[in-house]
C-alpha positions as CSV (number, residue, x, y, z in Angstrom):
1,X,-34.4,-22.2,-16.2
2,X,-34.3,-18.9,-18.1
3,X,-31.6,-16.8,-18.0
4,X,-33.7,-13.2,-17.9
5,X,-33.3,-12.2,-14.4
6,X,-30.5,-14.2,-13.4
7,X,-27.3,-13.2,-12.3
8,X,-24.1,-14.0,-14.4
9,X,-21.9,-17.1,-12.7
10,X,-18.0,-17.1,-14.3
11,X,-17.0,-20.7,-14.2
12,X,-13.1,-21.5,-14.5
13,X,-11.0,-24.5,-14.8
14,X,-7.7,-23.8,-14.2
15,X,-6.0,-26.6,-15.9
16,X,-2.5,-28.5,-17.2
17,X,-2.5,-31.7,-19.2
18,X,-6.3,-32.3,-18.1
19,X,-7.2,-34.0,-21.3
20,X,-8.1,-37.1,-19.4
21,X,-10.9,-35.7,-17.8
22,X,-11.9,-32.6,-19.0
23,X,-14.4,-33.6,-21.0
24,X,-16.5,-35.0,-18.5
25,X,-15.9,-31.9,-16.9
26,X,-17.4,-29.7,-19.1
27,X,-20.3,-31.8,-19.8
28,X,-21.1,-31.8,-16.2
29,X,-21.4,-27.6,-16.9
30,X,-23.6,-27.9,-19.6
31,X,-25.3,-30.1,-17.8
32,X,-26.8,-27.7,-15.2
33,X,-30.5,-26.3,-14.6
34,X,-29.0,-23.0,-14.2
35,X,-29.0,-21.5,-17.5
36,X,-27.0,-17.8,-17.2
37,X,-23.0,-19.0,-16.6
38,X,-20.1,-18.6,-18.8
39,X,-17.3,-21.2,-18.7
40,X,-13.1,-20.4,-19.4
41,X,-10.8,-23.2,-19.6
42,X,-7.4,-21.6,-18.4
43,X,-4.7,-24.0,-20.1
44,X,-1.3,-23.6,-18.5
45,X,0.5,-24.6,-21.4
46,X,-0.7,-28.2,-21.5
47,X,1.3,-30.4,-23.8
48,X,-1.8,-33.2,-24.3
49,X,-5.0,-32.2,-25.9
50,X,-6.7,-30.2,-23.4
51,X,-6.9,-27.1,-25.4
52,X,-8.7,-29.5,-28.6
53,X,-11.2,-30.7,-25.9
54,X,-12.2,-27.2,-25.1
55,X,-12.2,-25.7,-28.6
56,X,-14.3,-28.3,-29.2
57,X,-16.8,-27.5,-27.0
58,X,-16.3,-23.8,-27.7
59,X,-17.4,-24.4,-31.0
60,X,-20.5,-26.3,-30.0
61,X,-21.6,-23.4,-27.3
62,X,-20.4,-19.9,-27.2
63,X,-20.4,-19.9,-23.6
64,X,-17.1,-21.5,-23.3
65,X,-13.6,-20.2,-23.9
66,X,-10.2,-21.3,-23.6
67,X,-7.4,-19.0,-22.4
68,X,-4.0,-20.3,-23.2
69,X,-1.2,-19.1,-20.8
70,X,1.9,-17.8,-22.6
71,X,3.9,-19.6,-19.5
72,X,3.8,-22.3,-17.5
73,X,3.0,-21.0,-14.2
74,X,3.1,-22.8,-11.1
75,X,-0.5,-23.6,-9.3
76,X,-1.1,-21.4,-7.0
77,X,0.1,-18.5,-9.7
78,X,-2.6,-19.9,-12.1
79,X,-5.2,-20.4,-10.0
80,X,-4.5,-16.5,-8.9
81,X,-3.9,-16.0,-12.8
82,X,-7.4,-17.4,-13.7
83,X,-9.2,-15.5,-11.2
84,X,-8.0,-11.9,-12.3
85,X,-9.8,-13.2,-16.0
86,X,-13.2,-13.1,-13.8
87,X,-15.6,-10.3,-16.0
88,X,-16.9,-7.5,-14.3
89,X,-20.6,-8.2,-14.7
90,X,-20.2,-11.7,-13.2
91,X,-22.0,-12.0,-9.7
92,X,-20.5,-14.9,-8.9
93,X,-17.8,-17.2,-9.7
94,X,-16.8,-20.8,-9.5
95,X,-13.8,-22.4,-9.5
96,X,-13.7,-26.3,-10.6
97,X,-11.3,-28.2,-11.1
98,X,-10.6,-30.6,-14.6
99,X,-10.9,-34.3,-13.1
100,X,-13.8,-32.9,-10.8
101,X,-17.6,-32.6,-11.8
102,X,-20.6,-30.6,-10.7
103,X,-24.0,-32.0,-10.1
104,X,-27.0,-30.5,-12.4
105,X,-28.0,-28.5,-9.9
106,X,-25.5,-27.0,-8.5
107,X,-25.2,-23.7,-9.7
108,X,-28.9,-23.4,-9.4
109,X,-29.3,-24.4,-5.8
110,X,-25.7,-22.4,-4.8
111,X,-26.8,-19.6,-5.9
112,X,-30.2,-19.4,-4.6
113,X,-28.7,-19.5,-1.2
114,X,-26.4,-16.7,-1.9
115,X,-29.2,-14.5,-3.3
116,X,-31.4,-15.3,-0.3
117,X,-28.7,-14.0,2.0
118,X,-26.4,-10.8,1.2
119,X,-24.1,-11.3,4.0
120,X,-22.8,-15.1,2.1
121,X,-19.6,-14.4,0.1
122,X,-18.8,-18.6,0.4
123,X,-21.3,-21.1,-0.3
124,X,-20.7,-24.7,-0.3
125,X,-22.6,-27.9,0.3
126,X,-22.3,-32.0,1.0
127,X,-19.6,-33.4,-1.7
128,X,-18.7,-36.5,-3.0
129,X,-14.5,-37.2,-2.3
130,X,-14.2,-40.5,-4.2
131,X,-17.1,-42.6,-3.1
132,X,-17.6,-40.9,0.4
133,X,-19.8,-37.9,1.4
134,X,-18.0,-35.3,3.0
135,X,-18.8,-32.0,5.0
136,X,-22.0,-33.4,6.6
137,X,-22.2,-33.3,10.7
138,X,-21.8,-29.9,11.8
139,X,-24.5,-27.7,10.1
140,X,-27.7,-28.8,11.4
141,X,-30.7,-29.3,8.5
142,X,-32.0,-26.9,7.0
143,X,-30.0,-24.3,8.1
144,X,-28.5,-22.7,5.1
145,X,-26.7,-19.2,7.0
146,X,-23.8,-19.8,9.1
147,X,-21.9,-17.0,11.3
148,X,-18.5,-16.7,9.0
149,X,-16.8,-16.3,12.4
150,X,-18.0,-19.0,14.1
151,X,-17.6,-21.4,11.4
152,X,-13.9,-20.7,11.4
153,X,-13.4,-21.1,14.9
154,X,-14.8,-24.3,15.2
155,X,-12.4,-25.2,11.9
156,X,-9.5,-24.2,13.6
157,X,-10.6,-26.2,17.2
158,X,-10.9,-29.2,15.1
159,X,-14.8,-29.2,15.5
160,X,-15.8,-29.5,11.2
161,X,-14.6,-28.7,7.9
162,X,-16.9,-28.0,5.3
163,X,-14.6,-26.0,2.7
164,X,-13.8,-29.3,1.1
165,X,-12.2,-28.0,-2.2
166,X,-12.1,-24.8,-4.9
167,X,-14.4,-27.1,-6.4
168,X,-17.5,-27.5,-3.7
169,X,-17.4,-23.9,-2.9
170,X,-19.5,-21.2,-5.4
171,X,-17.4,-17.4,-4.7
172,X,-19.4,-14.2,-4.4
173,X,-17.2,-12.2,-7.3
174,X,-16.7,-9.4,-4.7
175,X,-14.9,-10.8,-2.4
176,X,-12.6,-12.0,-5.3
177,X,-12.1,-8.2,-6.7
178,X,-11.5,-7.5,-3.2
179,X,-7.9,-9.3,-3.4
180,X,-5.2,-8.4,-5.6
181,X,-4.4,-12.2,-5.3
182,X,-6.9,-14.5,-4.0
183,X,-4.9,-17.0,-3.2
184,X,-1.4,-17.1,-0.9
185,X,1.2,-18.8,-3.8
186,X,3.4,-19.7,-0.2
187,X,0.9,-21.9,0.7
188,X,-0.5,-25.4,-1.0
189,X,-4.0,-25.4,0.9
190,X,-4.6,-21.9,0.1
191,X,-7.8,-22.5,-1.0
192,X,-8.5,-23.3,2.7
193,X,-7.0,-20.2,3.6
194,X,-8.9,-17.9,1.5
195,X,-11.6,-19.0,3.3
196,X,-10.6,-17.9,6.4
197,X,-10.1,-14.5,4.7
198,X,-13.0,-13.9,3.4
199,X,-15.3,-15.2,6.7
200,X,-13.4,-12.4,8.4
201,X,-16.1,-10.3,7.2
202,X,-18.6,-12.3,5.4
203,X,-20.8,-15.1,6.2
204,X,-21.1,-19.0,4.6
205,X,-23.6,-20.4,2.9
206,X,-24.8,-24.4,2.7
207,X,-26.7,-26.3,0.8
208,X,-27.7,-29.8,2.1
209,X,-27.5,-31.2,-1.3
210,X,-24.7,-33.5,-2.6
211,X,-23.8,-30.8,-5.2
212,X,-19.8,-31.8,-6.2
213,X,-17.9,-35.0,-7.1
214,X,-13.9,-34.5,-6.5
215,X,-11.9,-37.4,-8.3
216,X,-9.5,-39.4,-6.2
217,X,-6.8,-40.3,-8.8
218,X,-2.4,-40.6,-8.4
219,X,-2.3,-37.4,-10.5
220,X,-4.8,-35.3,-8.4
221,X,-3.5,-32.3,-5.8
222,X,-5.1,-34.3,-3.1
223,X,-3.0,-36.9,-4.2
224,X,-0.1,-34.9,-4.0
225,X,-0.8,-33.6,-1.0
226,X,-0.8,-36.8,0.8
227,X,2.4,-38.2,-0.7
228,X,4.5,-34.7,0.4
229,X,2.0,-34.4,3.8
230,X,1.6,-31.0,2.9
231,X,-1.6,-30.8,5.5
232,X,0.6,-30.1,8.5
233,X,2.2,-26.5,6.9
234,X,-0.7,-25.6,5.4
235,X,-2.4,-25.3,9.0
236,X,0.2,-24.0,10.4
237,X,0.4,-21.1,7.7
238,X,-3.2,-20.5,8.5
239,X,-2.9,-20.5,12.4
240,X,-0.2,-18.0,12.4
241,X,-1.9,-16.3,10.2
242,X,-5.6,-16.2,11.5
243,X,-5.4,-17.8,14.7
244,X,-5.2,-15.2,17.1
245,X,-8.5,-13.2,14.9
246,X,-11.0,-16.5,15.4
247,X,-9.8,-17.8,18.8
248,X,-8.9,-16.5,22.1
249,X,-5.7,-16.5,23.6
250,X,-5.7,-19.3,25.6
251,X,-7.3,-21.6,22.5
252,X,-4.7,-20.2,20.0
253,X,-1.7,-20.8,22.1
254,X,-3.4,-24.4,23.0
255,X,-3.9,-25.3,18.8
256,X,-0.8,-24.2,17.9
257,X,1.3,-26.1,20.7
258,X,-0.8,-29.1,19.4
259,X,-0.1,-28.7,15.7
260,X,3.6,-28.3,16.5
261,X,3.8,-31.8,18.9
262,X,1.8,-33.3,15.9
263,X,4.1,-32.1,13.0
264,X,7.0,-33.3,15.3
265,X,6.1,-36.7,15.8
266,X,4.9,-36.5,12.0
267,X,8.5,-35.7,11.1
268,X,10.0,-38.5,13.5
269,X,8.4,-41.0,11.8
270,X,9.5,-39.6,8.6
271,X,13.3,-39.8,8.9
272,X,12.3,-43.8,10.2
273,X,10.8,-44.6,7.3
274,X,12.8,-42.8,4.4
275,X,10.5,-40.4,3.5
276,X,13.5,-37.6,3.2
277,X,14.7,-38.9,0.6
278,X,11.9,-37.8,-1.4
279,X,13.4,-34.2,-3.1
280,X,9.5,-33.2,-3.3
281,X,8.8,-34.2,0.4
282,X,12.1,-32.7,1.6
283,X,12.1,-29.1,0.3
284,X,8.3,-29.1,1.7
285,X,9.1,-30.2,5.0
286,X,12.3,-27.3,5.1
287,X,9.7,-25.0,4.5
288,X,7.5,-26.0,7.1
289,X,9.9,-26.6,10.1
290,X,11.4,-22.9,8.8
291,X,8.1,-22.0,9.8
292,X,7.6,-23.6,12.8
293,X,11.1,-22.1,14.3
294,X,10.8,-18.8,13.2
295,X,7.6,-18.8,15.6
296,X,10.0,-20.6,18.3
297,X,12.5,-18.0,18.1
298,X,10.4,-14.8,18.9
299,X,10.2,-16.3,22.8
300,X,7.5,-18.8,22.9
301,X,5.6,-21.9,21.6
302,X,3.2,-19.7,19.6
303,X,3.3,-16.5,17.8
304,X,2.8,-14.0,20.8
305,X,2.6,-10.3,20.7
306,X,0.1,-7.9,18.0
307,X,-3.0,-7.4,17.9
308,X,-5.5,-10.5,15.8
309,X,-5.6,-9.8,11.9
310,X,-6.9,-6.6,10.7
311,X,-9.5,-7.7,9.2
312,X,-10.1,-4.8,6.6
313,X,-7.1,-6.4,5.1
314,X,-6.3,-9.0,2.6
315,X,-4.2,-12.0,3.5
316,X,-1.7,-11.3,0.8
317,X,-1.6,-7.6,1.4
318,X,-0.2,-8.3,5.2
């Protein structure tokens, strides 16, 4: 496809030690039928050869550029870090991740959707998590605009979940100006929770096309994520949070009292099995059951009281 009368997609890899992978990565860009993107590589410091991979590249097409961090920074901080790099004339931007890879028409099909519909600040699509397809059953074919409301609700009852990843979502680059930080740093899944952000005032977009292919590997965040369990804070974050905008009173107060019986029985099993004596798993969990009392405390179960989430406001300006 030509470029002339496209709009301008920023892709960004946030990345440490990614050398592994990162090639295939990139090819997986280059690969695309969308012509009109640009690509940065943000290297936090790596200490393998990511940053030769992508000069490399760079060399090869002009379209790719590597930003080096002058310090580590942890994830969340570089994600946020990566995302304040976005150029003003970019229309769009898209966040993948090193060990993940985008199908060649991805970018193409993404932002077709999101042209078609100016009310779509999210778009995402069916993705590949290891060998399974994921975020199929819940938007009905070939319905390609969905109520940003309603699909958080039925997220929050347990009914779908189709933000899979940074990766298998394509950002509207408004919505990210619209943030001094995109992403909550407090919060491991808060790529989930930007979500729920953004659909406070925006609508999702889908594309029933396998579009994404996340890596299931021991080094991977999902990975991490299930060793530590770091699922359970991460909703609990974004019920507190945004639970009381999306659901009635009745369906907050009933989600939240489930999420805390399930973190609790989560935890009992824990101390059986050893799990605490994991330093990684244990400072997590003292975060989490922090949480979880705080909430206790004020008189109740739930967090009671206030009105639901402004939603003219950002999550991290709260």
């Amino acid at each position: 496809m030509s470029r002339e009368g496209q709009p301008l997609v920023w892709v960004v890899t946030p990345v440490h030690n990614g050398e592994a992978y990162l090639g295939e990565c990139i090819e997986s860009v280059l690969a695309q039928t969308y012509d009109n993107w640009r690509y940065a590589v943000v290297d936090n410091c790596s200490t393998d050869g990511t940053a030769e991979v992508v000069l490399g590249y760079a060399s090869r097409d002009s379209r790719i550029s590597l930003h080096q961090n002058d310090d580590f920074l942890p994830i969340m901080a570089n994600w946020n870090h990566a995302l304040s790099l976005l150029p003003p004339e970019a229309s769009y931007c898209k966040v993948v991740h090193a060990d993940d890879t985008l199908f060649p028409d991805c970018l193409e099909l993404m932002v077709r959707v999101a042209e078609a519909h100016p009310s779509v600040d999210i778009v995402t699509a069916y993705a590949l998590w290891g060998r399974e397809v994921r975020h199929d059953g819940y938007v009905p074919y070939p319905l390609e605009l969905v109520d940003g409301r309603e699909i958080c609700r039925a997220t929050l009852e347990g009914q779908c979940y189709v933000f899979g990843s940074p990766t298998s979502l394509l950002l509207r680059s408004g919505a990210v100006r619209a943030r001094p930080a995109f992403y909550n740093e407090q919060n491991f899944h808060a790529d989930t929770e930007a979500c729920f952000d953004v659909l406070r005032t925006a609508d999702l977009g889908f594309v029933h096309e396998v579009l994404t292919r996340t890596r299931i590997h021991d080094e991977a965040m999902t990975s991490h994520a299930s060793r530590v369990n770091t699922f359970h804070g991460g909703w609990l974050t974004i019920l507190q949070r945004y639970g009381r905008y999306y659901l009635d009173r009745d369906a907050f107060r009933r989600r939240w009292r489930r999420a805390v019986r399930r973190y609790a029985v989560f935890l009992a099993k824990a101390v059986v099995q050893g799990k605490f004596r994991d330093a990684a798993f244990r400072a997590h969990h003292r975060e989490t059951t922090a949480l979880v009392w705080r909430s206790i405390t004020r008189g109740g179960q739930a967090p009671t009281g206030g009105e639901p989430v402004d939603p003219t406001r950002t999550a991290n300006g709260e």
